[in-house]
C-alpha positions in Angstrom: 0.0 0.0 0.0 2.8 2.4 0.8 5.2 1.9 -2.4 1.3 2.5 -4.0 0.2 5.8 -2.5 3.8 7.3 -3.1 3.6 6.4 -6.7 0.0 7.7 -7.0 1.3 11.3 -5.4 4.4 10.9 -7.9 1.7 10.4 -10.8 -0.4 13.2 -9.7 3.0 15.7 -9.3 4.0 15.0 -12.8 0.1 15.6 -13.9 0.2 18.9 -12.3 3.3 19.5 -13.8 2.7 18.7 -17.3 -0.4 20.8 -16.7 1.8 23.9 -15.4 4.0 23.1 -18.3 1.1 22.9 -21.0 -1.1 26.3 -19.4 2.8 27.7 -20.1 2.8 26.9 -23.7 -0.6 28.4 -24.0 -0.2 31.2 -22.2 2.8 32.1 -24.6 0.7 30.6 -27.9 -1.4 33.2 -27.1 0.5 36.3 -26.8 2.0 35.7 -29.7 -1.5 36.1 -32.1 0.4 39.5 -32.1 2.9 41.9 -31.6 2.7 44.4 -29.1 3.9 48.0 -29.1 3.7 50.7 -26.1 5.5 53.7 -25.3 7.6 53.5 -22.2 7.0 50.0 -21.7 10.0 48.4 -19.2 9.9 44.5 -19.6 11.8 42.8 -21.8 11.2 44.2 -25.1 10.2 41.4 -27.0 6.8 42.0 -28.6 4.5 39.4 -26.5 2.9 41.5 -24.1 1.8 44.9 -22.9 4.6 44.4 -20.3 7.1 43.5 -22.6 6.1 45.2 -25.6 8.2 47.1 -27.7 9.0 51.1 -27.3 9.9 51.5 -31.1 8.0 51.0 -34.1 10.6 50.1 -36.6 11.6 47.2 -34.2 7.7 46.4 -34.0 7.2 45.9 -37.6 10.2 44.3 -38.4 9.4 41.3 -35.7 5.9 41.6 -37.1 6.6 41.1 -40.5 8.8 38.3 -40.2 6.4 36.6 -38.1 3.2 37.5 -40.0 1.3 38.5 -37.0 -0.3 42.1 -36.8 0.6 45.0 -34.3 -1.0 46.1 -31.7 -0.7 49.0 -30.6 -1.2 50.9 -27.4 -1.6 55.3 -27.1 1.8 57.0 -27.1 4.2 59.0 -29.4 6.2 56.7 -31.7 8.9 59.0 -33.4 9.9 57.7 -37.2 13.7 59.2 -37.1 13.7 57.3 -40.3 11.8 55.6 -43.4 10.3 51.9 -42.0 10.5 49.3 -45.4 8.8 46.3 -43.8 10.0 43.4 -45.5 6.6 41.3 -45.8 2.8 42.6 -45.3 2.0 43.9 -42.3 -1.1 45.3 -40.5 -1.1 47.8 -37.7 -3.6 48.7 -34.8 -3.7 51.4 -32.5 -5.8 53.1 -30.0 -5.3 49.8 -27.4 -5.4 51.5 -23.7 -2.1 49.1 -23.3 -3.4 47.8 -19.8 -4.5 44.3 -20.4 -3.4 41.5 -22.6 -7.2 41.2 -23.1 -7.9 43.7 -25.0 -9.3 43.0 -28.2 -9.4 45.2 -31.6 -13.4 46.1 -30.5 -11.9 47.8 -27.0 -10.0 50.5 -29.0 -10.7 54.2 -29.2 -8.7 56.3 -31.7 -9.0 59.5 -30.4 -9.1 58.4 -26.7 -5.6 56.4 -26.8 -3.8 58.2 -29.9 -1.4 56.1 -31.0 1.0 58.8 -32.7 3.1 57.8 -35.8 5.0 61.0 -35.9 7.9 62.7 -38.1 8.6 65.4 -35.8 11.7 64.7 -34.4 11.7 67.0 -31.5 8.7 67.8 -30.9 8.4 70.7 -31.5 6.3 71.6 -34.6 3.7 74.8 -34.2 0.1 75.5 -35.3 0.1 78.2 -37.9 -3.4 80.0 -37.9 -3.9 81.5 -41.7 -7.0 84.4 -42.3 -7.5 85.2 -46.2 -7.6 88.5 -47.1 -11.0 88.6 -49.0 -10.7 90.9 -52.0 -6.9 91.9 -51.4 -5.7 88.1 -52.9 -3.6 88.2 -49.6 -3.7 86.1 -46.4 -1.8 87.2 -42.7 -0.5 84.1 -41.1 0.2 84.1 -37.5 2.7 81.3 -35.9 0.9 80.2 -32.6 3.2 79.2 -29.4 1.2 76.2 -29.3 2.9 72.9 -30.2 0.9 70.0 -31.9 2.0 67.4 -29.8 1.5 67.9 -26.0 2.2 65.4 -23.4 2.1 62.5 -25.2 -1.1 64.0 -27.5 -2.0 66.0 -30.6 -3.8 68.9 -29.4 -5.7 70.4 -31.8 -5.5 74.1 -32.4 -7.9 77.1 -31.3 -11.6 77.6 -32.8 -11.6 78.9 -36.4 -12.2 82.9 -36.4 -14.5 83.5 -39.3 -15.8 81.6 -43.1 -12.4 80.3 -44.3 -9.8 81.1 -42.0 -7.6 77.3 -41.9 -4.9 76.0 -39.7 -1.9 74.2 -40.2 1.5 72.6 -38.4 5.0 73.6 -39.1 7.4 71.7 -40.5 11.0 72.4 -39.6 14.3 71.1 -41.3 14.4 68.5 -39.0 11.2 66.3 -39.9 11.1 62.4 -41.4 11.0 62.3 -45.1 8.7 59.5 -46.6 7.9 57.9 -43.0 6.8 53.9 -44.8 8.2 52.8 -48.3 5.9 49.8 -48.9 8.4 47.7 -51.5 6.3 45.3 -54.1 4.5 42.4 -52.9 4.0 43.9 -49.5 0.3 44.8 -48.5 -0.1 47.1 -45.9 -2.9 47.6 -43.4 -3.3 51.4 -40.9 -6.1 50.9 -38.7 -6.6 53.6 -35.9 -3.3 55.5 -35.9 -2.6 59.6 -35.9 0.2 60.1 -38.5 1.7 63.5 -37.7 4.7 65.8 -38.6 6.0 64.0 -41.8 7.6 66.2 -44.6 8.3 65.5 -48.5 11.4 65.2 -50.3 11.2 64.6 -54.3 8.8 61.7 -55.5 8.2 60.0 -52.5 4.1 60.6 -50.2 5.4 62.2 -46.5 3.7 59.8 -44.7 3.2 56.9 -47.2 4.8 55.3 -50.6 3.4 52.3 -51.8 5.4 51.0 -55.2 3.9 50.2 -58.5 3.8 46.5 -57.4 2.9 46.7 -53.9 0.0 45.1 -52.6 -3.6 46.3 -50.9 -3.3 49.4 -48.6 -6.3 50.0 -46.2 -6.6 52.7 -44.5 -9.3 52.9 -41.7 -9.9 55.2 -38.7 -6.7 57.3 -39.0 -6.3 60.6 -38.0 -3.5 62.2 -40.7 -3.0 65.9 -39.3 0.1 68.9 -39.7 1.8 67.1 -42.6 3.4 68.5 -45.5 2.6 66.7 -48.8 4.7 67.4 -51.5 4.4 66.4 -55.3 3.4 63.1 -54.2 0.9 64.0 -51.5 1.2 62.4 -47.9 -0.3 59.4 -49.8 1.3 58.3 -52.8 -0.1 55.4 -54.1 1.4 54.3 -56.7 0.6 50.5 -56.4 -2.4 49.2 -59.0 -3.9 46.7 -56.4 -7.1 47.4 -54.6 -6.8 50.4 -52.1 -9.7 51.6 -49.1 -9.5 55.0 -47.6 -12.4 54.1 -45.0 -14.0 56.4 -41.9 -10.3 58.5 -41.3 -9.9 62.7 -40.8 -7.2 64.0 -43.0 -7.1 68.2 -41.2 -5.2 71.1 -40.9 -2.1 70.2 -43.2 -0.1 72.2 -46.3 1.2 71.1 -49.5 3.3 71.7 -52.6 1.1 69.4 -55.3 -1.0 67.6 -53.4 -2.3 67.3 -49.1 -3.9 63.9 -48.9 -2.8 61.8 -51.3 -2.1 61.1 -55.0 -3.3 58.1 -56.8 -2.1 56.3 -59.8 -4.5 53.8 -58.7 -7.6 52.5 -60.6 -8.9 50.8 -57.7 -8.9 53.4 -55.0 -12.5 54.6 -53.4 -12.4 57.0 -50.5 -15.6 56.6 -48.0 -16.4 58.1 -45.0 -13.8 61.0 -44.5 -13.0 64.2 -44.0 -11.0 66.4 -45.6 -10.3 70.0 -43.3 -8.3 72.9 -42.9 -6.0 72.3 -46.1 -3.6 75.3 -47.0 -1.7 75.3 -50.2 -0.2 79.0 -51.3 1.6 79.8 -54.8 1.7 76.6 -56.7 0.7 76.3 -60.2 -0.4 72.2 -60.5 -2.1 69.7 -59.2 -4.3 70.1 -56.1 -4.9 71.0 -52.9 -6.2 67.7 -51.2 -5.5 65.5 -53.9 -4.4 64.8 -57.1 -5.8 61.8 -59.2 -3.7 60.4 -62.4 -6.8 57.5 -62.3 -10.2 57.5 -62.2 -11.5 57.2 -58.4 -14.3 57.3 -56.3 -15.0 59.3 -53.5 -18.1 58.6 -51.7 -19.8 59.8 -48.5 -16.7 62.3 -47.8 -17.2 66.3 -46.7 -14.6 68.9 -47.3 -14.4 72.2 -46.0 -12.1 75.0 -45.3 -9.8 74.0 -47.9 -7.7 76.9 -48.9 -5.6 77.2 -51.9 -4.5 81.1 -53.0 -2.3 81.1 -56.4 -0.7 83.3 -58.6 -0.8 80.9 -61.6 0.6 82.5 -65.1 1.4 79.6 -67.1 0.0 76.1 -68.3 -0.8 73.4 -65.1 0.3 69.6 -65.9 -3.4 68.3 -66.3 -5.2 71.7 -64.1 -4.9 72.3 -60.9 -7.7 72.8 -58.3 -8.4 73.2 -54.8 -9.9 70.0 -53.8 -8.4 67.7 -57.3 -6.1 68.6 -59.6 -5.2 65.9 -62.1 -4.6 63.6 -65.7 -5.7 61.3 -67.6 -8.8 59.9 -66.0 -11.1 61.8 -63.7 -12.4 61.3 -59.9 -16.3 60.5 -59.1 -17.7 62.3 -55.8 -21.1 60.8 -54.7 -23.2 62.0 -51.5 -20.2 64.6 -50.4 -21.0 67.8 -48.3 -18.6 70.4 -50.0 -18.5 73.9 -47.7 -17.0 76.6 -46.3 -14.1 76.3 -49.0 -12.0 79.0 -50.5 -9.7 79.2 -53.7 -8.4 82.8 -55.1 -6.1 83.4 -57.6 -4.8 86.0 -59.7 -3.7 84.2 -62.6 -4.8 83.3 -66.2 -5.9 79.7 -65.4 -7.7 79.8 -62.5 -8.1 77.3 -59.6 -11.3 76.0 -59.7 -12.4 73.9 -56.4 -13.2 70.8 -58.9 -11.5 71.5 -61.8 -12.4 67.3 -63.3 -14.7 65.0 -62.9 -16.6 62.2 -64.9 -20.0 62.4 -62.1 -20.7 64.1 -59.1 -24.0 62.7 -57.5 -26.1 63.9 -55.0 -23.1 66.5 -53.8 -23.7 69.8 -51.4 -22.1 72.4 -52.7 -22.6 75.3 -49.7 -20.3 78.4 -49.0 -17.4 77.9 -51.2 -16.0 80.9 -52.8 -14.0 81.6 -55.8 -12.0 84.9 -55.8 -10.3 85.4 -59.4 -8.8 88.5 -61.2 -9.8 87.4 -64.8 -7.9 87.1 -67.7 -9.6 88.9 -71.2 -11.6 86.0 -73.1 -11.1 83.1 -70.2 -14.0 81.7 -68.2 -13.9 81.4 -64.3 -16.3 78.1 -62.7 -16.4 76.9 -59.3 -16.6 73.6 -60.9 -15.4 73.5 -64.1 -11.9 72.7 -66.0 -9.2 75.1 -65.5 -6.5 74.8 -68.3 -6.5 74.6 -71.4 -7.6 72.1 -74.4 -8.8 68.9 -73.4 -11.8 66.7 -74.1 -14.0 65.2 -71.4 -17.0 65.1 -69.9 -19.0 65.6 -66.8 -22.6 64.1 -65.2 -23.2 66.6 -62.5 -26.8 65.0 -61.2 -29.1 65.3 -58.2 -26.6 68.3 -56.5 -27.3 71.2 -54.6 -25.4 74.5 -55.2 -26.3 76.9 -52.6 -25.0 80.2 -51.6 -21.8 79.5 -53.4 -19.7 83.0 -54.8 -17.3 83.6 -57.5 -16.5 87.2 -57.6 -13.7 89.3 -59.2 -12.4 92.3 -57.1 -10.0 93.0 -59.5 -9.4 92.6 -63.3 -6.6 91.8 -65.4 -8.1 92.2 -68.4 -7.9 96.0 -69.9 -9.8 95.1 -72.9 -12.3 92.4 -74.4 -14.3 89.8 -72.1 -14.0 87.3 -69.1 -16.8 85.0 -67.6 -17.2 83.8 -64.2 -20.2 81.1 -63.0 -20.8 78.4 -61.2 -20.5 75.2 -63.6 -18.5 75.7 -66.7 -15.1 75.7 -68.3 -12.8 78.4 -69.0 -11.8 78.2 -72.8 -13.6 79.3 -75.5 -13.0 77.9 -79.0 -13.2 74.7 -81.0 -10.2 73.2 -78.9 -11.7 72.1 -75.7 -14.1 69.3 -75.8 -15.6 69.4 -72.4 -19.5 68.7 -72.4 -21.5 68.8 -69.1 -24.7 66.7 -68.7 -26.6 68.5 -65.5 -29.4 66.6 -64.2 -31.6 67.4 -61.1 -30.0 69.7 -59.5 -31.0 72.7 -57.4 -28.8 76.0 -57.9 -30.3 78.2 -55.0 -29.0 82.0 -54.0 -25.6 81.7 -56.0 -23.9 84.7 -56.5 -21.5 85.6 -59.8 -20.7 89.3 -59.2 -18.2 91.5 -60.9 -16.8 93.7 -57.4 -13.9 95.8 -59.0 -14.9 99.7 -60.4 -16.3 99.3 -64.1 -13.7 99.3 -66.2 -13.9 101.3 -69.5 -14.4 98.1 -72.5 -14.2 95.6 -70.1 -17.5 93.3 -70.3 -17.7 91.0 -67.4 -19.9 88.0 -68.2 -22.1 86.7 -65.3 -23.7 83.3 -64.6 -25.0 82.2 -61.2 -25.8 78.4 -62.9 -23.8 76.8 -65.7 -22.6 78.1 -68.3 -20.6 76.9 -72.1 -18.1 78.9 -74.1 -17.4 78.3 -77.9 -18.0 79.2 -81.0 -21.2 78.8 -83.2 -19.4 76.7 -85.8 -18.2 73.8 -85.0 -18.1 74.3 -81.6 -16.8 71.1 -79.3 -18.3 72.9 -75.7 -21.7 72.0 -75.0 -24.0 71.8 -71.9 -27.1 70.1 -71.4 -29.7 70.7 -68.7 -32.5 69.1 -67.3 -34.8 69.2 -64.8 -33.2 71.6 -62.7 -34.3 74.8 -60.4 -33.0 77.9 -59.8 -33.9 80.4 -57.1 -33.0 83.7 -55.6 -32.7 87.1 -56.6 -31.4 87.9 -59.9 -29.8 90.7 -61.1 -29.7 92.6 -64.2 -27.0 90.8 -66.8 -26.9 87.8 -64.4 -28.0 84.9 -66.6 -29.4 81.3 -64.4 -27.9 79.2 -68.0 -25.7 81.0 -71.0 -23.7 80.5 -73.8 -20.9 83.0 -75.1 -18.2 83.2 -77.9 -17.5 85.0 -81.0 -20.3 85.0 -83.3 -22.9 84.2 -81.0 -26.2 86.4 -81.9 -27.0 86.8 -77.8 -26.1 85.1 -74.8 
């Protein structure tokens, strides 16, 4: 009985034991469904837990990518001193609290726990607060004490004063070019991270490259904020495989050629974002937000307060605009809010606030503004083409133009004509083939108003709807309308639909 019990407890101890042993195993099996990544965490650095999570993101993605597992990632600043090329797909998460390795992707909050992907090497990137000077084609920009990035958080900057007034951060010599270079056959997923303080230097996005053969990119509840996007954007996507833009802010950021991002994509559609406080001052192509060298989508997105003031005198690559500039094919924008937006220029060509697009559907177009000092015998459209000769053409259906304004203060021309509306295009004569289809749409309390002092043979042509310019042989230009209401008070020589050119009988 004795040399039976003690081998019984033996039994049992080595039970336990290989029980111990197994829960072990598990335990470790488990952390390692990902890698982890928190500021200022002291364990042992090794990716499989809160505790021992990793303090840099570069050493993150590399263990993540040659493991395959995603990131997750808790609030903190994450400084990219450098560009991160991950050497296989990878998928990031951020906005984990970092407390407990229980926390699943459903217990994050993106703007409660930023996690910050930032450029900024020091820290110390300002707000710059921008007022336009309405009628003087002039803007007084004020530098703000205010940092972006305060105790481990972005802190947004003061209210906006007035219509169009826009924000944006600093960059200083000392900011990350080209944060990720995405290399071909690497996908890439961003999910809930603030990208912050990149800069742009030659062909590459600030924040983002992705290589003509790279793989997918999503991009879902980010934050992208006081960037600088240069003539590849803070996006550039270059890759041809599928690409999501999905429920993200892109706000208060400048540019060179583009803010957002520039596709060469077929495949990219843009849902559920917004695009605010963009700056862009004194360049002469592309756009603003973005610029698009494919034909996307962008659907359920609002824009406002995007600012771009130019001096433009020569030809633009493709046109440039305020919210797209672009080539070859042309973006669609269906169900977007589009307010509170202001471009001014003093140049020949103009930039338009959409200067291409093959549809825009059930848009709201509210507030903008359009400040130009014309040109003799060039037209001036909030939406409309900006540059020169070029054939496409545009379904503008079931949209809303309300209380929109394109004004000139001042005049260039001495002699002859110029033309300012809401919906047209800019050059008159057989060479530009744009054609507009517009199709149940509402054009309510628009304003096309000539402000400067008359100016002896100077006839300003006015159009608070859509207007065509050409000639009356021959003519490529055309416009049709349907079923389409306008409203408010009209003035004397302000026409709701024209045409104009040489040899026209009347207008």
């Amino acid at each position: 009985m004795q040399t039976r019990t003690t081998t019984s407890r033996i039994a049992k101890v080595i039970t336990l034991s290989l029980s111990t042993l197994m829960g072990a195993l598990l335990h470790v099996q488990a952390a390692q469904t990902a890698v982890y990544l928190k500021a200022g965490a002291t364990g042992q650095a090794d990716g499989t837990s809160w505790a021992d999570a990793y303090t840099d993101a570069a050493s993150a993605i590399a263990a993540a990518a040659t493991a395959g597992l995603p990131i997750y990632a808790a609030g903190g600043v994450y400084i990219i001193s450098a560009t991160i090329t991950p050497s296989a797909s990878i998928a990031i998460y951020g906005g984990f609290a970092g407390l407990s390795d229980d926390e699943t992707p459903d217990d994050r909050d993106t703007d409660l726990y930023q996690t910050i992907f930032t450029g900024d090497k020091t820290l110390d990137d300002k707000w710059v607060h921008v007022e336009p000077r309405l009628g003087q084609y002039g803007v007084t920009s004020t530098t703000l004490t205010n940092t972006v990035i305060q105790n481990g958080r972005v802190v947004l900057p003061p209210a906006f004063t007035a219509d169009y007034d826009v924000y944006y951060g600093t960059i200083s010599g000392n900011n990350t070019s080209q944060g990720f270079s995405i290399s071909s056959g690497v996908a890439v997923t961003f999910d809930g991270l603030w990208f912050t303080g990149f800069t742009s230097s030659g062909s590459v996005g600030s924040v983002l490259t992705l290589d003509s053969g790279a793989g997918a990119f999503v991009m879902n509840d980010c934050r992208l904020t006081a960037c600088r996007g240069g003539t590849r954007a803070a996006i550039f996507l270059g890759n041809s495989a599928a690409a999501r833009i999905t429920n993200s802010r892109f706000f208060c950021t400048t540019s060179v050629e583009g803010g957002a991002f520039r596709s060469g994509n077929a495949n990219l559609i843009v849902s559920n974002c917004l695009f605010t406080s963009f700056y862009r001052s004194g360049q002469n192509t592309s756009g603003n937000v973005f610029y698009a060298q494919t034909d996307n989508e962008l659907r359920d997105c609002e824009f406002s307060r995007c600012f771009d003031i130019t001096s433009q005198a020569g030809g633009a690559w493709g046109g440039m605009g305020n919210l797209n500039g672009g080539d070859g094919d042309n973006p669609r924008f269906i169900n977007c809010v589009i307010t509170n937006n202001l471009s001014i220029t003093s140049g020949q060509y103009g930039n338009p606030l959409i200067p291409r697009a093959t549809l825009i559907k059930g848009c709201l177009f509210a507030n903008n503004r359009y400040e130009t000092k014309p040109f003799d015998g060039r037209g001036y459209a909030l939406v409309g083409y900006a540059y020169a000769s070029v054939s496409w053409h545009m379904l503008c259906e079931g949209c809303v133009f309300r209380d929109n304004v394109v004004t000139a203060p001042a005049s260039t021309t001495t002699a002859g004509a110029y033309y300012l509306g809401i919906l047209g295009q800019n050059v008159v004569g057989n060479g530009s083939g744009q054609s507009f289809d517009v199709v149940n749409c509402v054009f309510d309390s628009n304003v096309a108003s000539a402000t400067h002092a008359p100016l002896t043979g100077v006839a300003p042509h006015l159009c608070r709807g859509t207007y065509v310019l050409g000639t009356i042989t021959g003519s490529k230009p055309q416009i049709g309308v349907a079923n389409c209401t306008f409203t408010g008070s009209l003035l004397d020589g302000v026409y709701d639909i024209a045409q104009w050119g040489e040899n026209y009988a009347q207008d």
